[in-house]
C-alpha positions as CSV (number, residue, x, y, z in Angstrom):
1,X,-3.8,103.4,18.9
2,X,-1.7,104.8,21.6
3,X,-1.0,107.8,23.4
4,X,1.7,109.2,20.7
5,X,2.1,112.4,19.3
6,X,-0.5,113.2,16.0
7,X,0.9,115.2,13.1
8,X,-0.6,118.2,12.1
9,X,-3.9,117.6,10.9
10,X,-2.9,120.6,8.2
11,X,0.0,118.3,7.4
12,X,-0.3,116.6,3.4
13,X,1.6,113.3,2.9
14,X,1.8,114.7,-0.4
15,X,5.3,115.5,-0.1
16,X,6.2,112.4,2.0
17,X,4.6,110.8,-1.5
18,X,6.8,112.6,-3.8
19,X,9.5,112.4,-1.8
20,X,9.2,108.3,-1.9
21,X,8.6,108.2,-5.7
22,X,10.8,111.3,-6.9
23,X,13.5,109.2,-8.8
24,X,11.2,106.6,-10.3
25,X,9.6,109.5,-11.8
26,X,12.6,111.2,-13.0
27,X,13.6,107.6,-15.1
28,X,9.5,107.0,-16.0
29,X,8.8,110.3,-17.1
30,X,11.7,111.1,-19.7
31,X,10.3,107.9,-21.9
32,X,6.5,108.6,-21.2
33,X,6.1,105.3,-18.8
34,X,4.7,106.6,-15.7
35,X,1.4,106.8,-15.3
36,X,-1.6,109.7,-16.0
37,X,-3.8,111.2,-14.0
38,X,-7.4,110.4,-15.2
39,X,-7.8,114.4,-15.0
40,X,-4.7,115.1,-17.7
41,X,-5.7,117.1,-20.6
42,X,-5.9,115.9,-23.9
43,X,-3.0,118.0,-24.9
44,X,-0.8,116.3,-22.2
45,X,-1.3,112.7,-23.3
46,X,-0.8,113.7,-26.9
47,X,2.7,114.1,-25.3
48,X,3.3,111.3,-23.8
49,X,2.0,109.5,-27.1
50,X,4.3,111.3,-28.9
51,X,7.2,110.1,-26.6
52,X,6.2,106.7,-26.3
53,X,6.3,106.6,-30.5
54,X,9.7,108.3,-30.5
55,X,11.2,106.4,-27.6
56,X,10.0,103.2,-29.6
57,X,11.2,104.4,-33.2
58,X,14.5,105.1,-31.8
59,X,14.7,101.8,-30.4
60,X,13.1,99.8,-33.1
61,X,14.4,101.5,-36.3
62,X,18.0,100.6,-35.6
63,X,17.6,97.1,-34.7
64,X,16.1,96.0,-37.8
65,X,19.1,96.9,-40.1
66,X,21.4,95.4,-37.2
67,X,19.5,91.8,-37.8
68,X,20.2,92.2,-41.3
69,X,23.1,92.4,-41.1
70,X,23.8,89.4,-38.5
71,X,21.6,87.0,-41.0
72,X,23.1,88.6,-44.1
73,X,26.4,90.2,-43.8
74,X,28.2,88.8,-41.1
75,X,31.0,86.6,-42.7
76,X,31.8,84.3,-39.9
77,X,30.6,83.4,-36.3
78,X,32.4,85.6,-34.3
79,X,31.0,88.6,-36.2
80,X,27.2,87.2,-35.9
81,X,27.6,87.0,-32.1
82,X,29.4,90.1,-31.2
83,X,26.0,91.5,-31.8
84,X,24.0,89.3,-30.4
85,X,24.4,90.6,-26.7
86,X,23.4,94.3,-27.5
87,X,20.5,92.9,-29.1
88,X,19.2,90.6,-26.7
89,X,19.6,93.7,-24.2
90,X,17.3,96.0,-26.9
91,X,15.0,93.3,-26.8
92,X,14.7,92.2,-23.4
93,X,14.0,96.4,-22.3
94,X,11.6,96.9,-25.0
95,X,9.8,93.7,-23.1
96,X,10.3,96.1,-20.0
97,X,9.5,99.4,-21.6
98,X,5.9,97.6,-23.2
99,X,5.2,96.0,-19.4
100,X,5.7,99.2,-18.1
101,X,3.1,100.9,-20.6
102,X,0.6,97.8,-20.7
103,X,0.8,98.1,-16.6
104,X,0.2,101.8,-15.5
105,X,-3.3,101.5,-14.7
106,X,-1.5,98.7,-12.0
107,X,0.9,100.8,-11.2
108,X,-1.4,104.0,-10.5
109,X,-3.6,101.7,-8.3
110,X,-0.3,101.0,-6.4
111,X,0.6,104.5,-6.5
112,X,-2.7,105.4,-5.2
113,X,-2.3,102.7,-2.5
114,X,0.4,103.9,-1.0
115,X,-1.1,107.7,-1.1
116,X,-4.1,106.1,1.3
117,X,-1.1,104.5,3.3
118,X,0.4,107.8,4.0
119,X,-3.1,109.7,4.7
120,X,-4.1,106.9,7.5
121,X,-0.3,107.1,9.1
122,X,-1.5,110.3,11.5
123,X,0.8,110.1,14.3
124,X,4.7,111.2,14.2
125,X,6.2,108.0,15.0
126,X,4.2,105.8,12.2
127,X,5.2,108.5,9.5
128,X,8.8,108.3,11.2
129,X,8.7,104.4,10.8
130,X,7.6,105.1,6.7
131,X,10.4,107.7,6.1
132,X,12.4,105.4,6.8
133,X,11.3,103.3,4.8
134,X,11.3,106.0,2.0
135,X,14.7,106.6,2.2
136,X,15.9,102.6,1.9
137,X,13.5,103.0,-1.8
138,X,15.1,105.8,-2.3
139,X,18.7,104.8,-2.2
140,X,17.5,101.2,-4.0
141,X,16.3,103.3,-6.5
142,X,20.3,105.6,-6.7
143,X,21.5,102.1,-7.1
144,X,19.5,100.6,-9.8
145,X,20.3,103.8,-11.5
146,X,23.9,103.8,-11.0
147,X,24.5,100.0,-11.8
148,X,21.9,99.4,-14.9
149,X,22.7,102.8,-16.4
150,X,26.0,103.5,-15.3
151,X,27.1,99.6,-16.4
152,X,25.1,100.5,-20.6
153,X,27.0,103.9,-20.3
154,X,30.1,102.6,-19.6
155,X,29.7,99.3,-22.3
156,X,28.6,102.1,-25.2
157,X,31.8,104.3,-24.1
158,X,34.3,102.0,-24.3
159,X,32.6,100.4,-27.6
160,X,32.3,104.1,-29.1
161,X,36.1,104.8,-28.4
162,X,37.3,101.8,-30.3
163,X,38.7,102.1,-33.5
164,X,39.3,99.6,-36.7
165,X,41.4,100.5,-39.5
166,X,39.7,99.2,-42.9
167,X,41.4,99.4,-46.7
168,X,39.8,100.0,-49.9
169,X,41.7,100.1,-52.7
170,X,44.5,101.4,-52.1
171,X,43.5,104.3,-48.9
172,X,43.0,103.3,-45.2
173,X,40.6,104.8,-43.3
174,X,40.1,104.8,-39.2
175,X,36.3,104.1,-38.1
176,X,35.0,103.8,-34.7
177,X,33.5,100.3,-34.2
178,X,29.6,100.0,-33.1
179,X,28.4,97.4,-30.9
180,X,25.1,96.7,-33.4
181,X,26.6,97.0,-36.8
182,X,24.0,98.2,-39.4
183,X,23.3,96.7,-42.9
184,X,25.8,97.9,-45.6
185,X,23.2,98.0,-48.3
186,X,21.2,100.7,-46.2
187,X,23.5,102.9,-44.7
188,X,27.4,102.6,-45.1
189,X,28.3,103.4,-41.6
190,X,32.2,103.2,-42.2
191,X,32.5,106.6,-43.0
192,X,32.1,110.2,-41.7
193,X,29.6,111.3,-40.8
194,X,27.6,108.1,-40.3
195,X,29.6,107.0,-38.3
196,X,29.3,109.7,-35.9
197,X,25.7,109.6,-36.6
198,X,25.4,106.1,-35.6
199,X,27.4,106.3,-32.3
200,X,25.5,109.3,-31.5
201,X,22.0,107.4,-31.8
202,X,23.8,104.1,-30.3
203,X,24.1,105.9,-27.2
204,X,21.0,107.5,-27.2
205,X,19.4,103.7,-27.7
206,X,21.7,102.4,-24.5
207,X,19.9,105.4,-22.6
208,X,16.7,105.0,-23.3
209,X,17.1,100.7,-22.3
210,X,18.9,101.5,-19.7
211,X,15.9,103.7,-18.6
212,X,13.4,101.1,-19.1
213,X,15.2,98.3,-17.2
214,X,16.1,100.7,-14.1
215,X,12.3,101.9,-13.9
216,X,11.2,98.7,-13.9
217,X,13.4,97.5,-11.5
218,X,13.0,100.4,-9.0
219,X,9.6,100.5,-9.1
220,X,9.5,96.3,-7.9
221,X,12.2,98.0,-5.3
222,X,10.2,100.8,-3.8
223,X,6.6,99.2,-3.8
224,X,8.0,96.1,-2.0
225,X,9.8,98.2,0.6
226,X,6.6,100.5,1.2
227,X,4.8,96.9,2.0
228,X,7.9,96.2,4.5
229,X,7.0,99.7,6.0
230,X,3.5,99.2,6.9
231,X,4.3,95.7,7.6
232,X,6.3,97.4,10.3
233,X,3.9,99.9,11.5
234,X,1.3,96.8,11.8
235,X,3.9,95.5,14.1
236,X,3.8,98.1,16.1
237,X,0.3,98.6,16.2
238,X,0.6,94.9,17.7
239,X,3.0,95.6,20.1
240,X,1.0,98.5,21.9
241,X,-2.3,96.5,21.8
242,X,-0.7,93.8,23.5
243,X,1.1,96.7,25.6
244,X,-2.6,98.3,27.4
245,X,-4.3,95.6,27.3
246,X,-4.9,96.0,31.0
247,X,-5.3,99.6,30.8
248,X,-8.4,99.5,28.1
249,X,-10.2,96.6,27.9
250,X,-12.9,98.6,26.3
251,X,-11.2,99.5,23.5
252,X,-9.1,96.4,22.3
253,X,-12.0,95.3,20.0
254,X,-12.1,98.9,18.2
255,X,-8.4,98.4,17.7
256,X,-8.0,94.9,17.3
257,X,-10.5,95.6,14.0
258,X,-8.6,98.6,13.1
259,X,-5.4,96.2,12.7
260,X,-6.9,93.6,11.0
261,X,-8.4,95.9,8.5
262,X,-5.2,97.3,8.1
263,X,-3.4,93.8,7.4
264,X,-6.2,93.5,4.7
265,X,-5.0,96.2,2.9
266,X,-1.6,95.2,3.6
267,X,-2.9,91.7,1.8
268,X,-4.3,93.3,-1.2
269,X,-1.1,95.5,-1.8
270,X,1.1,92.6,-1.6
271,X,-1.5,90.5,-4.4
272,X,-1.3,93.9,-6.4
273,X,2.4,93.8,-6.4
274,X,3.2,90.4,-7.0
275,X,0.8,90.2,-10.3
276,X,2.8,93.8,-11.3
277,X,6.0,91.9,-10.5
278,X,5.7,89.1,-12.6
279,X,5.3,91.0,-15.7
280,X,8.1,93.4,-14.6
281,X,10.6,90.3,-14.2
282,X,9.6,88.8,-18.4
């Protein structure tokens, strides 16, 4: 397109890939949502089945016995809707965690997308122009993190440092309060050690939401700010056509095709993302 510097030709964008997509795969990977390579072995997505079937049993198992006891146990109103918000937040990521899992063949096609993105940016100051870009997903990503995860975290803490004093007969005991309360007539969570047991697994649970909301979120993040990048470079692109006209008349068609081909895949990406994003936003 212009006269700029090229890259190395021996240079991979492999790491310029990673390097956009290394914390979404640190949250995906932990609860088996990001997506295979065709080529995994057999023995690897045996793996991630087996994480998607314990990150859903510890999810699931819990929540059932906490509904029984909002429809069964809970005395008044106040004790039926102190529950009600840490359910509705189980039940709103295991919406996220199952888009996430119905969606990774979209989301490898994405993936994929931006790989051929990278490979076609060959000169230093288009690869500059999608660093950039990289880093703003990058920190989106920190900050979806810090604020969905950090915000559960702190909610279970405080909830798991709480403590009731009940009587029976005539001894008082101390318990810690948990912010889904589990059905009496299944397991008597008043006492040690269930009750240690079920603050343990209560914070395991607001991990393993919190994981599924963030991915979700910084995935939406990082692809839409990858389409702002080569959105950018297409600009540029622009910019020095319009730039030597004069100089190369000969060569304006080649390029002018070269940029509309590129806004075509800049198109497509953007219809990818927006049918991944409404799923994503359930």
């Amino acid at each position: 397109m212009s006269n700029s510097k090229c890259a190395p030709g021996k240079i991979i964008p492999e790491k310029h890939i990673n390097y956009s997509l290394q914390f979404n795969q640190w949250i995906l990977k932990p609860i088996g949502a990001w997506p295979q390579i065709s080529a995994s072995s057999s023995v690897y997505k045996i793996i991630i089945l087996l994480q998607i079937f314990i990150c859903l049993s510890i999810i699931t198992v819990p929540t059932i016995p906490c509904l029984l006891y909002v429809l069964f146990e809970a005395k008044n109103i106040q004790q039926k809707l102190n529950p009600m918000m840490p359910l509705i937040n189980r039940f709103m990521s295991s919406m996220h965690y199952w888009v996430l899992l119905k969606r990774r063949d979209d989301i490898q096609k994405l993936i994929q997308h931006m790989e051929t993105d990278w490979c076609l940016m060959q000169r230093i100051d288009e690869r500059e122009v999608m660093l950039q870009h990289a880093k703003y997903g990058r920190f989106i990503t920190i900050i979806c993190g810090i604020m969905l995860q950090g915000g559960c975290l702190l909610f279970s803490f405080v909830q798991s440092i709480r403590t009731v004093i009940i009587i029976i007969g005539n001894e008082t005991f101390t318990t810690h309060t948990i912010s889904c309360p589990i059905y009496s007539k299944i397991i008597d969570t008043r006492f040690t050690p269930m009750n240690e047991i079920a603050l343990i697994l209560q914070n395991i649970i607001v991990i393993l939401v919190s994981f599924c909301t963030a991915g979700g979120c910084s995935l939406a993040a990082v692809f839409a700010i990858h389409a702002c990048g080569q959105l950018n470079v297409l600009y540029m692109w622009l910019h020095e056509l319009v730039q030597n006209q004069a100089k190369e008349n000969d060569k304006i068609e080649r390029k002018l095709a070269a940029i509309i081909e590129h806004h075509l895949r800049i198109l497509r990406y953007f219809t990818n993302r927006h049918s991944l994003k409404k799923f994503i936003s359930l």
